[in-house]
N, C-alpha and C positions, 0 to 999 in steps of 0.2 A: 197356645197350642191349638193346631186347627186338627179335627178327624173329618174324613172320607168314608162315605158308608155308602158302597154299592148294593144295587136291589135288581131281581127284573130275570136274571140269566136261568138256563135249564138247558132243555133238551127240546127241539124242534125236528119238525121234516124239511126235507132240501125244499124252499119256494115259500115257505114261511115266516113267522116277523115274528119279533122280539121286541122291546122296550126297555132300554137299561136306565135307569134314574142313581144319580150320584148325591146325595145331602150332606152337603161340611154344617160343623157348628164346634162351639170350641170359643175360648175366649172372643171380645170383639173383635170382627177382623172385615176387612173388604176385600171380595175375591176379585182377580182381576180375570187371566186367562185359564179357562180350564179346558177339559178334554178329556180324551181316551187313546190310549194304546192298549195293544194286544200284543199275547206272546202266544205259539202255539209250540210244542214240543219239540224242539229239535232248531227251531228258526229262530232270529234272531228279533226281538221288540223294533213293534211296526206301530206308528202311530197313526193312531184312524180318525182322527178329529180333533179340530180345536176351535175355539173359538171366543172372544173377547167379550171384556165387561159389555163393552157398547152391541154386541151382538154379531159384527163378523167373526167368518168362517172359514175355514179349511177342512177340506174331505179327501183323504188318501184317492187315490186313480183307480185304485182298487174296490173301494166299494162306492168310487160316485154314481149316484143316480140310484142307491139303493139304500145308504144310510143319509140319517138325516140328524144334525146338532143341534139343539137348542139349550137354553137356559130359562130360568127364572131366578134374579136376579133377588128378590123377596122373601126368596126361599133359599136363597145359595146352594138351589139346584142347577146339577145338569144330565141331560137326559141325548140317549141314543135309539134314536128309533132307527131300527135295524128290518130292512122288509128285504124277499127275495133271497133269502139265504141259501146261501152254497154250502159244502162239507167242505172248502177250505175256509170258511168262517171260523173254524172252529177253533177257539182258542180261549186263554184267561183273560177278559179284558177288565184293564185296571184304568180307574177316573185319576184325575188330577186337579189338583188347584194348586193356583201362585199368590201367595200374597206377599210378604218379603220374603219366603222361603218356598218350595217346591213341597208339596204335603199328595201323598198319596192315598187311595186306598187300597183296601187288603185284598182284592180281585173278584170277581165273578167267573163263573164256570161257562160259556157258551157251547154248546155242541150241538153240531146240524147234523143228520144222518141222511143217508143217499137213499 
């Protein structure tokens, strides 16, 4: 059994930055693709990043050029640096890992205000 522990989320002003960090641990395991989605109230789960063992990436259209994906691989971390934020940022954003199964975590609260 693999767990997802998100850190990092609160409350900012619109044009400010955040840092979301994800840490699995949990029986042995090798994570391959992990990421982030986000849900805001009323919308429908929007994925905002992803990106592979070996280190590519994928950034939603929507927040390219203001978030940023990484991993540590050492750590079976993955991390969202989030800069520039807007009040439509504002949503639950939840991490991800794949190992043979899809393993979630239990979300973080992001909220920008105008």
């Amino acid at each position: 059994q693999v767990r997802l522990v998100e850190s990092g989320g609160g409350l900012v002003q619109a044009g400010g930055s955040l840092r979301l960090s994800c840490a699995a641990s949990g029986s042995p395991f090798r994570l391959n693709a992990m990421g982030w989605y986000r849900q805001a109230p009323g919308k429908e789960r929007e994925l905002v990043a992803s990106i592979t063992r070996g280190g590519s990436t994928n950034v939603a259209d929507s927040v390219k050029g203001r978030f940023t994906i990484s991993r540590d691989n050492a750590k079976n971390t993955v991390y969202l640096q989030m800069n520039s934020l807007k009040p439509e940022d504002t949503a639950v954003y939840s991490c991800y890992g794949v190992v043979e199964a899809f393993y979630w975590g239990q979300g973080t609260q992001v909220t920008v205000s105008s």
